[in-house]
C-alpha positions as CSV (number, residue, x, y, z in Angstrom):
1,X,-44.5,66.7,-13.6
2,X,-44.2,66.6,-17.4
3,X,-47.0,67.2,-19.3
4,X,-47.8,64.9,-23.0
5,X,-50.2,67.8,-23.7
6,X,-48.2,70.2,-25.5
7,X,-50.2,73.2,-24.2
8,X,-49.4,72.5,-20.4
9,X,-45.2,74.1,-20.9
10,X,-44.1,75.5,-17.7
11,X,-44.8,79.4,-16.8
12,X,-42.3,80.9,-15.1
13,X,-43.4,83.3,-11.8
14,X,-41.7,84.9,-9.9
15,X,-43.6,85.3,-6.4
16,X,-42.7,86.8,-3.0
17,X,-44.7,84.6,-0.3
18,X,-44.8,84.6,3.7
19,X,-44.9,81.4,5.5
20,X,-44.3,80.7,9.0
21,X,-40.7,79.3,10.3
22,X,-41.8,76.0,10.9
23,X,-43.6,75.7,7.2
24,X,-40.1,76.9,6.0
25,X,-38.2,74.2,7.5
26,X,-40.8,71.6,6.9
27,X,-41.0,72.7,2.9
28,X,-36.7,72.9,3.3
29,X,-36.4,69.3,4.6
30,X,-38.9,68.0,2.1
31,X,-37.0,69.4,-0.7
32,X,-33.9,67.8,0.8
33,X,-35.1,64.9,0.8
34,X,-36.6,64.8,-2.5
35,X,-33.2,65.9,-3.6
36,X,-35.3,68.8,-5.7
37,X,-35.5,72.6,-5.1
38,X,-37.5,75.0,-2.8
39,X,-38.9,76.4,-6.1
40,X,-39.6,72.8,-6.9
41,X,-41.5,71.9,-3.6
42,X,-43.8,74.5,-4.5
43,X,-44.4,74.3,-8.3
44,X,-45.4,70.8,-6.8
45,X,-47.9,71.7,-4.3
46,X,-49.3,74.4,-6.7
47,X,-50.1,72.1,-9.0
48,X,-51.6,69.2,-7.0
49,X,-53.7,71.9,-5.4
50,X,-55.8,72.4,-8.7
51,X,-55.6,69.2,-10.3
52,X,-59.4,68.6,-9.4
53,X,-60.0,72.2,-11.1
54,X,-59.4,70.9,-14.4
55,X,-61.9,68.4,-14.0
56,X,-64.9,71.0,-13.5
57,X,-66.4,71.6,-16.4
58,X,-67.3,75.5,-15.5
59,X,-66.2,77.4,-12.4
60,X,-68.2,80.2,-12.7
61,X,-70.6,79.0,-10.0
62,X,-68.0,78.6,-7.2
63,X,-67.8,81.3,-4.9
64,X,-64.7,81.8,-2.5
65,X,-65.2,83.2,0.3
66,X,-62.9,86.0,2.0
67,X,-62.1,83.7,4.8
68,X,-64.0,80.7,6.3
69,X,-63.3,78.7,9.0
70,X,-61.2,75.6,9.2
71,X,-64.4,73.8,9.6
72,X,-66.3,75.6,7.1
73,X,-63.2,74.4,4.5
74,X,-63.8,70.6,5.8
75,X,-68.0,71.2,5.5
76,X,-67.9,72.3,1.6
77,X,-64.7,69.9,0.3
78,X,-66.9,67.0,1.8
79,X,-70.0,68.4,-0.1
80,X,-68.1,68.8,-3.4
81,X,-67.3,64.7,-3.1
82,X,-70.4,63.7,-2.1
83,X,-72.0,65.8,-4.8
């Protein structure tokens, strides 16, 4: 995922996270077979996660709520497409 915008260099965090054993293995096969990192598997999926973000102009108006329901999730990511 290299960047030709100078201004997007790699950061790097360290984070502690929790997943459950099956996410583990899942994420620990993908790596393998990517032939790339754990670290790497998740830089990735960090990063596609918020790709949309960048194309919002402002994000002040988007409220996130302290939990929601799997349905709820579906409900709004439909409404921001249609919209």
């Amino acid at each position: 995922m290299k960047s030709i915008n100078p201004k997007n260099e790699y950061i790097p965090i360290d984070l502690q996270i929790s997943v459950r054993r099956d996410t583990f293995r899942l994420i620990s096969e993908m790596a393998q077979d990517m032939g790339i990192s754990i670290n790497e598997v998740f830089s990735f999926l960090a990063e596609d996660s918020v790709i949309d973000l960048e194309l919002l102009e402002s994000l002040d108006n988007v409220e996130i709520p302290y939990k929601c329901s799997l349905e709820d999730l579906k409900n709004e990511m439909l409404k921001k497409r249609l919209s």
